[in-house]
Gaussian input, Z-matrix of N, CA and C with variables (Angstrom, degrees):
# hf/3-21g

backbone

0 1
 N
 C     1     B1
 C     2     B2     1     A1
 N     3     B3     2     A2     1     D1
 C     4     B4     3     A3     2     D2
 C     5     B5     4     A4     3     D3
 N     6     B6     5     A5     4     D4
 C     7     B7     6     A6     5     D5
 C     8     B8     7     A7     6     D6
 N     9     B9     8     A8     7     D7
 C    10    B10     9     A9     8     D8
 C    11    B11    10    A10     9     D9
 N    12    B12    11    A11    10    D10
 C    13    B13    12    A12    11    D11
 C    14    B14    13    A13    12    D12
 N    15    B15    14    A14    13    D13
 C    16    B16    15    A15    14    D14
 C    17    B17    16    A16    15    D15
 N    18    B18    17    A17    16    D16
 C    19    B19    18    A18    17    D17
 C    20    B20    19    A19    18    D18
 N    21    B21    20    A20    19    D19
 C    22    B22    21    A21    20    D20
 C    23    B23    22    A22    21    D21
 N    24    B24    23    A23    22    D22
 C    25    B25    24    A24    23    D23
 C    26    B26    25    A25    24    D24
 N    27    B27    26    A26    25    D25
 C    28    B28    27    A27    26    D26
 C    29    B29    28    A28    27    D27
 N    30    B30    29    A29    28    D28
 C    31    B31    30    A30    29    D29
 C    32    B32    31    A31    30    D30
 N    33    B33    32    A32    31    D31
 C    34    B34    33    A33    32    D32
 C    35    B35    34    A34    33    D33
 N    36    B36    35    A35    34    D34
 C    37    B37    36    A36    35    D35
 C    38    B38    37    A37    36    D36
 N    39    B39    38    A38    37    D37
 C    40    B40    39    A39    38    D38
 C    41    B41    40    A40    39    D39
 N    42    B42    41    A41    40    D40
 C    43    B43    42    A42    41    D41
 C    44    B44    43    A43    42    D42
 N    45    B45    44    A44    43    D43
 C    46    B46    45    A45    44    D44
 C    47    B47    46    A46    45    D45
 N    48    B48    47    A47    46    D46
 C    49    B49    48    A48    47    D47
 C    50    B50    49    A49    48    D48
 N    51    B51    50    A50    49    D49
 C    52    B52    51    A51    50    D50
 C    53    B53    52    A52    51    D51
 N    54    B54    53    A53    52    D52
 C    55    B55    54    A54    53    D53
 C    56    B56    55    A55    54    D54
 N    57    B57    56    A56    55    D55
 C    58    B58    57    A57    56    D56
 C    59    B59    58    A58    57    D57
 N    60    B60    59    A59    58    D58
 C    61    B61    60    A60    59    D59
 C    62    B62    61    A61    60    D60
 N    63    B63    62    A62    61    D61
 C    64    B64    63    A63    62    D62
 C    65    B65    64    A64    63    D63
 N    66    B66    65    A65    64    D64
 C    67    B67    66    A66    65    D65
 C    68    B68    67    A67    66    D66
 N    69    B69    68    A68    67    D67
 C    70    B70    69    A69    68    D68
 C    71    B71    70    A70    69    D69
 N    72    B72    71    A71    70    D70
 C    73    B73    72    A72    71    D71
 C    74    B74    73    A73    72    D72
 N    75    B75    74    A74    73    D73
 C    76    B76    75    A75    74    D74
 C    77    B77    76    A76    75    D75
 N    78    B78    77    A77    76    D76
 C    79    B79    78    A78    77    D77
 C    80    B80    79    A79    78    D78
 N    81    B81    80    A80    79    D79
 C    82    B82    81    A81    80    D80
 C    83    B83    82    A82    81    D81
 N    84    B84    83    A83    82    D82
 C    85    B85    84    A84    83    D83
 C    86    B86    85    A85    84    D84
 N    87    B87    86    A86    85    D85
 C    88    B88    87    A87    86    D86
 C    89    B89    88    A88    87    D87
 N    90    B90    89    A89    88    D88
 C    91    B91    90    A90    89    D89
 C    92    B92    91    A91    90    D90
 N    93    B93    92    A92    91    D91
 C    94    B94    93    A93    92    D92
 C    95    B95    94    A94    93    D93
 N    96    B96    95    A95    94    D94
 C    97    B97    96    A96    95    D95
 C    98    B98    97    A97    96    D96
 N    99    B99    98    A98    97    D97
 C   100   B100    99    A99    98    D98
 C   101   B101   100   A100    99    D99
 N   102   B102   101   A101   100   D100
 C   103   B103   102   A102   101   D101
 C   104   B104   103   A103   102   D102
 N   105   B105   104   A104   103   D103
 C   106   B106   105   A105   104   D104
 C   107   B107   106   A106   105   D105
 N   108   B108   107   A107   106   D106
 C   109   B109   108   A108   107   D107
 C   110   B110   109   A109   108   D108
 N   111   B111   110   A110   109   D109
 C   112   B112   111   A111   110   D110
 C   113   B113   112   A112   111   D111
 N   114   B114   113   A113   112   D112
 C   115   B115   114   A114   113   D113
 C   116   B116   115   A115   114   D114
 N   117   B117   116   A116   115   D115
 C   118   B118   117   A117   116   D116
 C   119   B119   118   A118   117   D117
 N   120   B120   119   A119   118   D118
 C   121   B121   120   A120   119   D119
 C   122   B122   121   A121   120   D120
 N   123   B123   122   A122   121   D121
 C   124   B124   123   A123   122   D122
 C   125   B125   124   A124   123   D123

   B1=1.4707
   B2=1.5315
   B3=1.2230
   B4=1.8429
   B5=1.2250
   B6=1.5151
   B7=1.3824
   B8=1.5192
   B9=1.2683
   B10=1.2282
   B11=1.7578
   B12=1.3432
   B13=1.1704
   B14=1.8579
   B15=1.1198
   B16=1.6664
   B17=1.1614
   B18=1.2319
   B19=1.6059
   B20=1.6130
   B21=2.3279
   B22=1.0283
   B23=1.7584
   B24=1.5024
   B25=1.7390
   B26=1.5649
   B27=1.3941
   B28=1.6886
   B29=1.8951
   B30=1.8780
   B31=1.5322
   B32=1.2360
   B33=1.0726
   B34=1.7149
   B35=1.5198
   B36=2.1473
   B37=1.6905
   B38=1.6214
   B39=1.3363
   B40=1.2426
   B41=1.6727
   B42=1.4533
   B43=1.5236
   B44=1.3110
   B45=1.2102
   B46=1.5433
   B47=1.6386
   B48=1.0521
   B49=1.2582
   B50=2.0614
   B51=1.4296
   B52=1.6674
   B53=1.6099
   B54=1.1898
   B55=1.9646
   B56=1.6902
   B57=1.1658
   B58=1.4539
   B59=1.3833
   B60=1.3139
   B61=1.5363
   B62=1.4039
   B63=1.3975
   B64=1.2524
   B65=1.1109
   B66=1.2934
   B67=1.3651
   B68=1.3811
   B69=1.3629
   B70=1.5759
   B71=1.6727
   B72=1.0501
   B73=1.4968
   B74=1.4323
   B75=1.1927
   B76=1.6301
   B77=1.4123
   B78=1.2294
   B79=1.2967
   B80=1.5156
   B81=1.6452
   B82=1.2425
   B83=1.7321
   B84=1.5286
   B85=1.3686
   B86=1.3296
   B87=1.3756
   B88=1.2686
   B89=1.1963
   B90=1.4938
   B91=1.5040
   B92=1.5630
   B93=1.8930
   B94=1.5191
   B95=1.5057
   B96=1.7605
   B97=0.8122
   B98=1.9494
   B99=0.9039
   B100=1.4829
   B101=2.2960
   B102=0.8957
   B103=1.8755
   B104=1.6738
   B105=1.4033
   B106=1.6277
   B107=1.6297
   B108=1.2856
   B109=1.6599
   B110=1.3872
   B111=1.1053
   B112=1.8111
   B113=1.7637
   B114=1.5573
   B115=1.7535
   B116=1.4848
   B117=0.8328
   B118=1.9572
   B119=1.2589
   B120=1.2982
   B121=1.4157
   B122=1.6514
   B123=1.5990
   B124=1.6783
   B125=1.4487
   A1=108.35
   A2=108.10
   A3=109.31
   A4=119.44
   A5=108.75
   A6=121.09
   A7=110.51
   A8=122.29
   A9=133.97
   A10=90.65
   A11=122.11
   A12=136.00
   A13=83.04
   A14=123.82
   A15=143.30
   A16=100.32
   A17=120.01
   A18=153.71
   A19=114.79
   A20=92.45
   A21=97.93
   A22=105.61
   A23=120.11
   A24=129.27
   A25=105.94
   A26=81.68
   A27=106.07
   A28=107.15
   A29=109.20
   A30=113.10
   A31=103.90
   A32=176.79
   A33=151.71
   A34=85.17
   A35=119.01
   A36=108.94
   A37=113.68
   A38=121.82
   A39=106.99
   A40=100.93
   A41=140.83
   A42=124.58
   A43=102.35
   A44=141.66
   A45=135.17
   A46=103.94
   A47=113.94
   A48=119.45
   A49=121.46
   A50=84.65
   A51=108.81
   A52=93.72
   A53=116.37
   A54=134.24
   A55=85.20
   A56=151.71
   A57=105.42
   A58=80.53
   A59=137.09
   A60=120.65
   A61=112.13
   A62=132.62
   A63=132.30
   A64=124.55
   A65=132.23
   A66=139.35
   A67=100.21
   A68=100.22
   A69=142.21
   A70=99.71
   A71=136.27
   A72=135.46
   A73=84.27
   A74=129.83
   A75=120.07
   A76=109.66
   A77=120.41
   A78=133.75
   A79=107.81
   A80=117.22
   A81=139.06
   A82=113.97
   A83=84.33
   A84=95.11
   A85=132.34
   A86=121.72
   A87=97.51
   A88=146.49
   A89=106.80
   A90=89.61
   A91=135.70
   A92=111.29
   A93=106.56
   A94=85.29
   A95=155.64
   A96=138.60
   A97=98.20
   A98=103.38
   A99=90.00
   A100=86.80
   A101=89.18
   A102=94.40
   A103=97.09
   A104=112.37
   A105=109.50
   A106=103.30
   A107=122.85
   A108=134.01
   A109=96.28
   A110=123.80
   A111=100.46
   A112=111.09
   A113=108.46
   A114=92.88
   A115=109.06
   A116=128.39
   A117=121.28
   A118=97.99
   A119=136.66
   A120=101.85
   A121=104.97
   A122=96.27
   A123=105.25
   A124=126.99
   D1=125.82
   D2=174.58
   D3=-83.61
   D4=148.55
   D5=163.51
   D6=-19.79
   D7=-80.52
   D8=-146.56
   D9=-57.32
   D10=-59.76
   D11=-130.54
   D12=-73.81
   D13=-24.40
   D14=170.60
   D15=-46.19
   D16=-80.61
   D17=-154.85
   D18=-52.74
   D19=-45.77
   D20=-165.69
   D21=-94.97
   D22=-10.73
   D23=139.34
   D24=-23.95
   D25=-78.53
   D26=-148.90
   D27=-44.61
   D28=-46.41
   D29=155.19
   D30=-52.04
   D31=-109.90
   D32=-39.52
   D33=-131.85
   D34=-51.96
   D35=174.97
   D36=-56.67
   D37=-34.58
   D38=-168.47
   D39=-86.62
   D40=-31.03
   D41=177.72
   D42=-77.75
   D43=-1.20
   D44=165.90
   D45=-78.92
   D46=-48.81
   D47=-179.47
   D48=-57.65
   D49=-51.65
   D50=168.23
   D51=-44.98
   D52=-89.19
   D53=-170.97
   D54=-37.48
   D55=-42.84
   D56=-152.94
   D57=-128.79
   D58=40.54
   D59=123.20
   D60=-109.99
   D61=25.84
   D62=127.97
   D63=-89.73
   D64=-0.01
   D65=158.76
   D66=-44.42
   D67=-81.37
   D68=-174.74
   D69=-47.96
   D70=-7.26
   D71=171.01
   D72=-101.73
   D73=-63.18
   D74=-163.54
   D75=-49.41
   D76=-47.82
   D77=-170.94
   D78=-50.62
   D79=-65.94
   D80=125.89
   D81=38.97
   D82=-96.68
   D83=163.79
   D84=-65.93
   D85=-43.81
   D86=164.01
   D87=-110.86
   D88=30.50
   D89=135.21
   D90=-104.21
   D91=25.95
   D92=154.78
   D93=116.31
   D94=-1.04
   D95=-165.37
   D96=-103.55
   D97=33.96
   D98=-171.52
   D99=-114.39
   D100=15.23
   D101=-176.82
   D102=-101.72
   D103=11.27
   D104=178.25
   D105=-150.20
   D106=53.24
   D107=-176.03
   D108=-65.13
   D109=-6.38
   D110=170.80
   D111=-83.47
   D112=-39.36
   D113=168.19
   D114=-65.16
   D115=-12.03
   D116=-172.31
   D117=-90.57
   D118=-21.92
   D119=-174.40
   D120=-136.80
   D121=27.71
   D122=144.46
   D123=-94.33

């Protein structure tokens, strides 16, 4: 298995990961929990 072919895994788990905890911020907001950012970012 090559380097690259590693590298270029290893990007695709972490921007999948990225996209659906901005999901989960979008979501977030709307449904109204973003009016209490101290539980969200404990």
């Amino acid at each position: 298995m090559s380097f690259c072919l590693v590298v270029c895994l290893w990007e695709l788990i972490v921007l999948t990961l990225v996209v659906d905890a901005w999901a989960d911020l979008i979501k977030f907001n709307q449904s109204g929990l973003h009016n209490t950012p101290n539980e969200i970012s404990s």
